[in-house]
N, C-alpha and C positions, 0 to 999 in steps of 0.2 A: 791650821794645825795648832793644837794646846800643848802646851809644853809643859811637865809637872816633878816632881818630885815625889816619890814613894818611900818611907821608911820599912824597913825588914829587917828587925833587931837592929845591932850595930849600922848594918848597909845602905845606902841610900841611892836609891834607883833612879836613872834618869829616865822619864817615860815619855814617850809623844804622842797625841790622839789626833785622829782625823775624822772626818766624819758628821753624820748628826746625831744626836743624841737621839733616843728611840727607836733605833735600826737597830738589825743583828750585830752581835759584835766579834769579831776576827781578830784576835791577838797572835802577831808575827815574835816568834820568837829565832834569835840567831845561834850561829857556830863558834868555831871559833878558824881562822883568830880576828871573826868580825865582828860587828857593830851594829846594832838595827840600822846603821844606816844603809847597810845590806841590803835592805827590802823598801829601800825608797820607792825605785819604780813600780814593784807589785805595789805598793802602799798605794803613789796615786792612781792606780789603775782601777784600786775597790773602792775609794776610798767617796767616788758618786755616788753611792748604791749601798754602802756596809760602812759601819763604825770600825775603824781600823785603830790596835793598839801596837804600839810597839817600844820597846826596850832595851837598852843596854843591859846585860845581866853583869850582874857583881863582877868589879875588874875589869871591865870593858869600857872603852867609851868614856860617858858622863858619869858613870856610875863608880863608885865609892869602892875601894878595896878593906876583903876581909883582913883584920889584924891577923892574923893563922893563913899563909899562905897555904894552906891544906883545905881550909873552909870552902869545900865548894862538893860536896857530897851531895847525893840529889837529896837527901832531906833537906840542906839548907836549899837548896835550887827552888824544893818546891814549896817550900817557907816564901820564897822571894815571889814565885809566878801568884798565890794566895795573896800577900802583898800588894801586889799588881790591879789582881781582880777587887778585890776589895778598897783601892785606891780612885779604879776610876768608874768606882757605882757599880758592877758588872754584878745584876740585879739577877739578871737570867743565866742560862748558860751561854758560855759563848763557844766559837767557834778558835778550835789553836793552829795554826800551820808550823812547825821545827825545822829549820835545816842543819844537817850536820849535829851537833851537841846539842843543840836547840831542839832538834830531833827526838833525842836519846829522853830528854827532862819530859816531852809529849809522851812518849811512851808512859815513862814514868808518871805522869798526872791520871791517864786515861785506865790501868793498870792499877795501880794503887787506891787508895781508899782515902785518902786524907783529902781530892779534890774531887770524891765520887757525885756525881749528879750537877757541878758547876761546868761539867764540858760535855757540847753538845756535838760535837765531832773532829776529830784529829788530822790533819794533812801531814804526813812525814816524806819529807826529803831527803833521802841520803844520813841518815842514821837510826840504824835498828835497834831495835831493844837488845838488852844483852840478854834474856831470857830465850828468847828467840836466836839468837846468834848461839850460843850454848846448845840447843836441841837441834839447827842447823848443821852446826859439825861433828856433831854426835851419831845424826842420821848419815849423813855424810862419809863420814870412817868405815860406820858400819854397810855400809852399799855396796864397797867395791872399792875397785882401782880408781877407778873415775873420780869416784866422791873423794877420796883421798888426795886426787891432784887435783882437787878443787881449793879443798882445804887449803893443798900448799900456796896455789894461786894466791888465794886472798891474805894469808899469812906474808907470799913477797908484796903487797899490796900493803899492809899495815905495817912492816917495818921500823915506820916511823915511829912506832908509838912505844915500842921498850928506849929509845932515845930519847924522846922528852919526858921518861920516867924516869931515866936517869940522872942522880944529883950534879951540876955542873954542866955536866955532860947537854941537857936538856936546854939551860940556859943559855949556850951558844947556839945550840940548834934555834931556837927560836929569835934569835938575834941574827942569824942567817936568814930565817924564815922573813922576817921583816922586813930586812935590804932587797929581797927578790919576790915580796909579794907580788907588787903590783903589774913586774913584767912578766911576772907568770902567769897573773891572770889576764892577761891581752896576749899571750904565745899561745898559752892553753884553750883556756876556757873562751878565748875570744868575747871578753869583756872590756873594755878600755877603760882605768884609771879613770875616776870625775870626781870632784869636792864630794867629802863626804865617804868614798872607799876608792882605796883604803883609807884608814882613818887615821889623822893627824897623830893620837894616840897608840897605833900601831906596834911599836915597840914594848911601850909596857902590856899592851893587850897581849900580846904573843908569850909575854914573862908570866904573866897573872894567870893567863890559862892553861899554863902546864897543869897548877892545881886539878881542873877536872881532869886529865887523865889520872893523877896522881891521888887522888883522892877517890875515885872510883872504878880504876882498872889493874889495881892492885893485886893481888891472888886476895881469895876469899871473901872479896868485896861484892861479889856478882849478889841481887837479890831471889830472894827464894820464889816457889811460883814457876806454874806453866806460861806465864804471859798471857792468858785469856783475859779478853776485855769485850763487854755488851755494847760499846762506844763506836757508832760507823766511822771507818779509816779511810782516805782516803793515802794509796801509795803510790808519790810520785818519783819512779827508779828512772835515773838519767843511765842512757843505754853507753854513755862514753866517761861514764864514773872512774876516774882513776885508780879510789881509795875503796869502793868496794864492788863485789862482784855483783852482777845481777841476781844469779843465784841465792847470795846472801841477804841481798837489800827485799827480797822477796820472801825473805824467814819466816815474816809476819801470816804467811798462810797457811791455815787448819787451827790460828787460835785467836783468829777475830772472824765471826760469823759474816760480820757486815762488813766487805773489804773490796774496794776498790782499787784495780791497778791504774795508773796511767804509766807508757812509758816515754819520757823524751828527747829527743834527740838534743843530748848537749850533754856536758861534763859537769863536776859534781857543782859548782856555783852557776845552774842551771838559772837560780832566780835573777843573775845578770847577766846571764846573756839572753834566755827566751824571758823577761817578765812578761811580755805581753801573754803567751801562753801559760806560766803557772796563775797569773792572774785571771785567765778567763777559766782553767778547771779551777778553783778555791770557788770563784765566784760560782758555777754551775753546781759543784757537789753545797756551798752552803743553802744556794736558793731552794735545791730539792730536799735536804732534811730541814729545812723550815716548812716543808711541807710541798714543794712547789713540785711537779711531776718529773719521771727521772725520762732525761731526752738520750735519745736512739746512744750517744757517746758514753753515758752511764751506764746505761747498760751495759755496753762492751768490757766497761772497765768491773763493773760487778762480775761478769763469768771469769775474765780475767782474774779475779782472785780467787778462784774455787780451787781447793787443792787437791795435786793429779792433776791442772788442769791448766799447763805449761801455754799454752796456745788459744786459753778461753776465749772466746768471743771474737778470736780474728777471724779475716777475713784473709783465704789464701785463694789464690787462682795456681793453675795445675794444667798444661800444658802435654798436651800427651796421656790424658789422665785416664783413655778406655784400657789402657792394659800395662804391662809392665811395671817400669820402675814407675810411672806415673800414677799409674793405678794404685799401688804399693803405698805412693806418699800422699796419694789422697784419703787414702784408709789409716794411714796413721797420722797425719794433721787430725782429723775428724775424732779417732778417738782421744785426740789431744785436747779436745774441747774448742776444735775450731769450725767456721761454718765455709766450705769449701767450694766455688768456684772449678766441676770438674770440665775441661775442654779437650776436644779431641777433632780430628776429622772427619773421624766415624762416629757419629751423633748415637748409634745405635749401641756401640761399645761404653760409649762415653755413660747412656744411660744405667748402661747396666753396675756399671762402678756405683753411680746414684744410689741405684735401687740397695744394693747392699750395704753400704754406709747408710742408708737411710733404717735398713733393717736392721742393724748396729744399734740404731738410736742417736744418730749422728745426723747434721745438717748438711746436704749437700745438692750442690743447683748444675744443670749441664748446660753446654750449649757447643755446638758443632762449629769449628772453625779451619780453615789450612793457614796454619803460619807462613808458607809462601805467597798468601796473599794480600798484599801491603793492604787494600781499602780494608777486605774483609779483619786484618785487625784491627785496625782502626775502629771500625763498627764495633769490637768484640770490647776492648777498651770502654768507649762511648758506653757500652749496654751496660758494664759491670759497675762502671764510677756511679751512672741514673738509677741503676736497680738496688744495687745491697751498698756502693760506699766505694769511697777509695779503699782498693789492696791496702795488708799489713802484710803480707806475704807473696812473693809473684817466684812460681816455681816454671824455669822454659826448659820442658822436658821433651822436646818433639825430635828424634835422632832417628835417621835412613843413614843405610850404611851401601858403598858400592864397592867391591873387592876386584881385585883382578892389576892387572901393569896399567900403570897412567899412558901408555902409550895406546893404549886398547881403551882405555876411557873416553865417550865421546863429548861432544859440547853439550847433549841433552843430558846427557848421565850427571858431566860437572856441573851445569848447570841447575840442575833437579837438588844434589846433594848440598850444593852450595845456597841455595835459597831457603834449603830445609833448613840445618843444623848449623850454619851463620847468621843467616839472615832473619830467619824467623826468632831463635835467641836477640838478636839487636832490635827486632820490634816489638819483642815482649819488654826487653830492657827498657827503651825509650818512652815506650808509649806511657807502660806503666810508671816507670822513673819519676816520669815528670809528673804525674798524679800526685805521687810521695811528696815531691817538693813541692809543688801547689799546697799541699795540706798543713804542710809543717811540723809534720810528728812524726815519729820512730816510722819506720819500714825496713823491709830485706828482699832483696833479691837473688834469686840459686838458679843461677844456670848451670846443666847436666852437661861437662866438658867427657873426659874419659883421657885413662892411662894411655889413649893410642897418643895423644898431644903432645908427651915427651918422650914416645919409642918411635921413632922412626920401622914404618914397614913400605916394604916394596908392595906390597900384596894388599895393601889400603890405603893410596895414598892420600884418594881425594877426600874418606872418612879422615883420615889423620889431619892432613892439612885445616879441614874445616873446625877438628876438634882443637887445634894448636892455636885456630885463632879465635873460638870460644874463651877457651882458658885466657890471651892475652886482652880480649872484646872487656873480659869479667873484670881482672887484674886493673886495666884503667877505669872498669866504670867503679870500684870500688874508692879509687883516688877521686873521683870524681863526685861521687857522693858523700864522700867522708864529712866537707864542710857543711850538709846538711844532716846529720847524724841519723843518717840514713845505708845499712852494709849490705855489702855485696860476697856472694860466694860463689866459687864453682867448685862444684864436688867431680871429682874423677873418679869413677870405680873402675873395676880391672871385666873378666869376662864372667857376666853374670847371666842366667839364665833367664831369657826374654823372650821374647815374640818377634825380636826384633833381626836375631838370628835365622828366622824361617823367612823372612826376606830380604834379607842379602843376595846381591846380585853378582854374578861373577863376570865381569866383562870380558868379552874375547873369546869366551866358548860354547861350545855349544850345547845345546837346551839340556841333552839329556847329562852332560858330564856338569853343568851348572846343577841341576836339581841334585845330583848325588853327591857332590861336594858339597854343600847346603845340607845335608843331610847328616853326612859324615859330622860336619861342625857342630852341627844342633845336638848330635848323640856326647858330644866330646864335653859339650858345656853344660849341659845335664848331668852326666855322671859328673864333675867337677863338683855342681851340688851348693852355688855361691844364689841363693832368691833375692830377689828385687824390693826381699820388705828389709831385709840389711843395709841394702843401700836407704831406704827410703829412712830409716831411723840415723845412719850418716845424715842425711839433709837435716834433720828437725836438731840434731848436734851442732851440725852447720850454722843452722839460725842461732839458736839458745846459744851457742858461743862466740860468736861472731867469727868465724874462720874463715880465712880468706881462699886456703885452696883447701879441700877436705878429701883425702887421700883414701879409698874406702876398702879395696883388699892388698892382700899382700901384695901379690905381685905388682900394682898401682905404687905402693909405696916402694919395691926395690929398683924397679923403672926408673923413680921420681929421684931418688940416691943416686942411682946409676947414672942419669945423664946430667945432671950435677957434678960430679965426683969425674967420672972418664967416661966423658962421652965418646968416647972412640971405642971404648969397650961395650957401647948403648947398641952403638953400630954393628960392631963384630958380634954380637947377640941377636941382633934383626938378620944379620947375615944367614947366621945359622938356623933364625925360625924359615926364612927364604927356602933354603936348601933342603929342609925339609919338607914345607908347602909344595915345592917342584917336585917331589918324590912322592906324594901322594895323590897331584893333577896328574902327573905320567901314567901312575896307576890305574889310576881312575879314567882317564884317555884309553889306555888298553883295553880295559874291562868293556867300554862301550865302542871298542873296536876305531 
């Protein structure tokens, strides 16, 4: 490593190089309130194979403070990174990566015109362009309800930032921020303190860098400009970002042609706790825009930036997928820009979901499986990881329902419902789970629980029970996956009209009073009038937001209140759907004598 000095007017730049001279060159630039020494371990990790630069920026670190605690506007910034380039020979373009504020100056370089044609492609981590953020929550307001609580979201998410703009005010915050760096980032981020970060200089770094907020997130400071830029991006959005939404850290789509998503499982100082992984995507996206070919991963991440196109290039498996709500959310993954995995029992049903997403102009692959059968998923697993990749998506949507008193339920009935809608949900969960973890990068899991999980019915108990311990199966694999920044959902919807209702079985009666209760039911949930592509847009919410239980109609959600709040009054409400189920079997008993 070379260790140098850079002048930038007044400022004096502490720089380190690594490397050999005549390779690509990668300049790491940091956030605040850190230090290139941030990027040590990405540094040695390229630093075989790619000329690696990195820098303390003005007020940080080694580097020099502006007389003007204000002096830190991105014109001087990119006065400073020009400096830089021009300091250690940077003859060709080079390659930049940003995190955080470091981020924001990338945009800034790639964007603007004063560094046009000296950068050869941008990696951003966790800070967007404000041009981008601007047209984000613009689009946003204008959308709806939703986009409006997105808004606020990210708004309680940035908080911080009218506090360290304010005089005084600002200056203790950052002298708080200081004292509890380091065990923030080992409680949070699961980084641990080591020489080097945080940095010995800590304190004045955290004082010196209120400037850039204060000097460029002022009112009227925002630069002019749609934010287009010719320059291929790669965007690496940490999916457990505290400071900004996914939604937002994704702005950058529809005004960079060439854009790459990655997403990773870790929180916003993702380059210390995965460097091994942002070091090996910088290293792959730099080798293919020097020219080298773009492998099966880059691609994924190229459709992944297509805007409209939420779900680019993943890969989802879909469970239950010939009809219903599976069907539903294989049709809408697919037009989400995802390439889908449709399974079912019925190979023949399964196909024909295919054949229409395929006539959509959508990607989609079948294959016939029964989730009660442990080998045969395992084989199903096996086929999916060999053929298209590890899952980004694994949706376990396979639900039988068996109605009638548990006392009239038999060991074949519980057993049939029990291996369905438990058991086959925990070996889509595991098998695929463990895929996710093996891989080391973002995934999600949705398994389809339902409102019966927290209403207690006489009249479904073995359906209930089995959904109550979906819902609880989900609930811990979500804890369970957490530390691999990997989520889990289960969405409950209430009584939606399916397929699934014309085979419900009524136990205890007979043939001809079962098929006409079944029938009765089916006309009841029909006229209701709640389709399965409702729910199926619940799930792809589910994912994109990371929800952990996704409540999908009303009456799901006054159930979910209700047995919360007086479950006793959950009960006396199951009482009276009871009493009237028994008034419509009597009926119905009569009728067929």
């Amino acid at each position: 490593m070379r260790n140098q000095r850079v002048r930038s007017g007044e400022i004096e730049l502490s720089v380190r190089v690594r490397g050999e001279d005549g390779r690509p060159a990668v300049v790491l630039v940091h956030g605040y309130p850190d230090t290139g020494a941030m990027w040590d371990e990405v540094a040695e990790r390229l630093a075989g194979q790619i000329r690696v630069v990195v820098y303390d920026v003005r007020g940080a670190g080694a580097s020099s403070d502006p007389s003007d605690p204000l002096d830190y506007g991105l014109d001087a910034l990119m006065g400073d990174l020009e400096a830089v380039l021009d300091g250690v020979g940077a003859d060709a373009p080079v390659h930049l990566v940003g995190h955080d504020w470091g981020s924001v100056q990338g945009w800034e370089a790639v964007i603007g015109d004063r560094l046009r044609g000296r950068i050869a492609s941008f990696t951003s981590i966790s800070g967007p362009d404000r041009r981008h953020m601007a047209r984000w929550t613009r689009d946003a307001v204008r959308s709806g309800p939703r986009g409006v609580a997105e808004v606020l979201g990210q708004a309680r998410r940035s908080v911080y930032m009218p506090v360290f703009m304010a005089p005084r005010v600002g200056e203790a915050a950052a002298r708080v921020l200081a004292a509890g760096f380091g065990r923030a980032m080992r409680l949070r981020e699961g980084a641990d303190p080591r020489p080097g970060h945080p940095a010995e200089t800590l304190p004045s770094d955290a004082r010196n860098g209120l400037g850039l907020y204060r000097a460029n997130m002022r009112r009227g400071s925002a630069p002019a400009g749609d934010g287009r830029t010719d320059v291929p991006v790669q965007l690496i959005v940490p999916v457990k970002d505290r400071y900004g939404s996914q939604s937002l850290l994704l702005s950058a789509r529809g005004a960079v042609p060439r854009l790459y998503v990655r997403r990773a499982p870790a929180g916003h100082w993702v380059a210390r706790s995965h460097p091994h992984l942002i070091a090996r995507w910088i290293s792959e996206f730099v080798e293919h825009i020097e020219g080298g070919p773009e492998t099966p991963a880059l691609a994924h991440a190229r459709a992944a930036g297509q805007p409209g196109k939420d779900f680019g290039g993943d890969l989802v498996v879909i469970t239950g997928a010939g009809s219903g709500i599976g069907r539903a959310t294989a049709h809408a993954f697919a037009a989400a820009g995802a390439r889908v995995v449709v399974a079912d029992i019925d190979e023949g049903t399964a196909k024909h979901t295919v054949d229409e997403i395929e006539a959509a102009g959508g990607e989609a692959h079948v294959y016939g499986v029964d989730v009660a059968d442990a080998e045969g998923m395992e084989r199903f697993a096996e086929y999916v990881r060999d053929t298209f990749g590890v899952p980004d998506i694994v949706v376990n949507n396979v639900g039988v329902a068996v109605a009638g008193s548990l006392l009239d339920t038999s060991e074949e009935e519980w057993a049939r419902i029990r291996s369905i809608n438990l058991d086959g949900m925990y070996r889509g969960s595991r098998l695929f789970g463990r895929q996710m973890v093996e891989r080391g990068e973002w995934g999600h899991i949705v398994n389809i629980a339902s409102m019966a999980a927290f209403m207690p019915s006489p009249d479904l108990p073995a359906y209930s029970a089995t959904k109550a311990a979906v819902l609880q199966l989900t609930e811990c694999l979500r804890l369970d996956l957490d530390r691999y920044g990997i989520g889990a959902s289960a969405v409950c919807p209430g009584a939606i009209d399916t397929p699934m209702i014309g085979r419900t079985r009524f136990a205890g009666l007979p043939p001809s009073v079962d098929s006409e209760l079944r029938d009765r039911l089916g006309r009841a949930i029909e006229r209701r009038g709640y389709p399965p592509e409702k729910v199926a847009q619940a799930v792809l919410r589910a994912v994109r937001q990371d929800t952990p239980v996704a409540l999908v109609t009303v009456e799901a959600r006054f159930a979910r209140a209700l047995s919360r709040v007086s479950p006793s009054a959950n009960r006396a409400l199951a009482g009276l759907a009871r009493r009237a189920g028994d008034r419509l079997r009597t009926n119905v008993e009569r009728l067929h004598g």
